[in-house]
N, C-alpha and C positions, 0 to 999 in steps of 0.2 A: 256483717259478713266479714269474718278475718279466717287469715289463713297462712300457709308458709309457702316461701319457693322453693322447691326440692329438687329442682334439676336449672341449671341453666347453661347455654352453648349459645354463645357470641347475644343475640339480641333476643334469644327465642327459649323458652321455659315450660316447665310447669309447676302447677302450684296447688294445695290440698282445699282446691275448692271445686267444686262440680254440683251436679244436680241438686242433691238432696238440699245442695244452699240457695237455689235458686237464681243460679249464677248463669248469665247472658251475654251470648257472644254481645262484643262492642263494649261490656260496661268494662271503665276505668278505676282502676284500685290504685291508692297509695301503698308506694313502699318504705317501709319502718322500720327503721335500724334501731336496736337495743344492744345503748351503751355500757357497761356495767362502772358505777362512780363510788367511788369508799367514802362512807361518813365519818367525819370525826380522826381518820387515820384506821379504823379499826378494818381490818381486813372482814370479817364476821357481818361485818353493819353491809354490807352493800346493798345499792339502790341501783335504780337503771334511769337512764333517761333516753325517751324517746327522739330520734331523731328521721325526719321526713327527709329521703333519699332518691326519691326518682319515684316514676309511674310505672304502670304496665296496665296492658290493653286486656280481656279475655278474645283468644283468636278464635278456639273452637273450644267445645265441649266433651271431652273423652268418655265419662260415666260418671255415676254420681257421686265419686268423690274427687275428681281432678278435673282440670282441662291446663289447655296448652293457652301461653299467654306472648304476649311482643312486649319487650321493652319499648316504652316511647320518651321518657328520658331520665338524666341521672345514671346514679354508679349504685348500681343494683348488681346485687349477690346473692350465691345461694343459703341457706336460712335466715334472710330477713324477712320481716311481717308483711302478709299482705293486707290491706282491707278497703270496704267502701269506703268510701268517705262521707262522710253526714252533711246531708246538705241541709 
């Protein structure tokens, strides 16, 4: 399950995950920052790399494409990745 946060205010957000994902209040998603890194010097070549930034909780479930989520820690923004985490 991954997804974006598309709004956030002080510790409390939402993000483009909801029903249709199978998304449950309580479960914990990492948040992913995408670095963008130039190969070689060449402006053209860029790559990204992933960088793990903070959590967030789901708090409730809006409809089946959102719900609202809690930071629980890290320097979380809005458009970084959300997702489960593979256990």
């Amino acid at each position: 399950m991954r997804g974006q946060i598309l709004s956030l205010e002080g510790n409390v957000g939402v993000i483009c995950i909801g029903k249709n994902d199978n998304a449950a209040v309580g479960q914990v998603l990492e948040v992913v920052r995408h670095k963008p890194r130039t190969a070689g010097g060449m402006r053209r070549a860029k790559t990204f790399e992933r960088i793990t930034v903070g959590k967030v909780k789901i708090a409730s479930i809006v409809d089946d494409h959102y719900s609202d989520v809690e930071v629980i820690s890290g320097d979380v923004r809005e458009t970084d990745t959300v997702e489960l985490s593979a256990r």
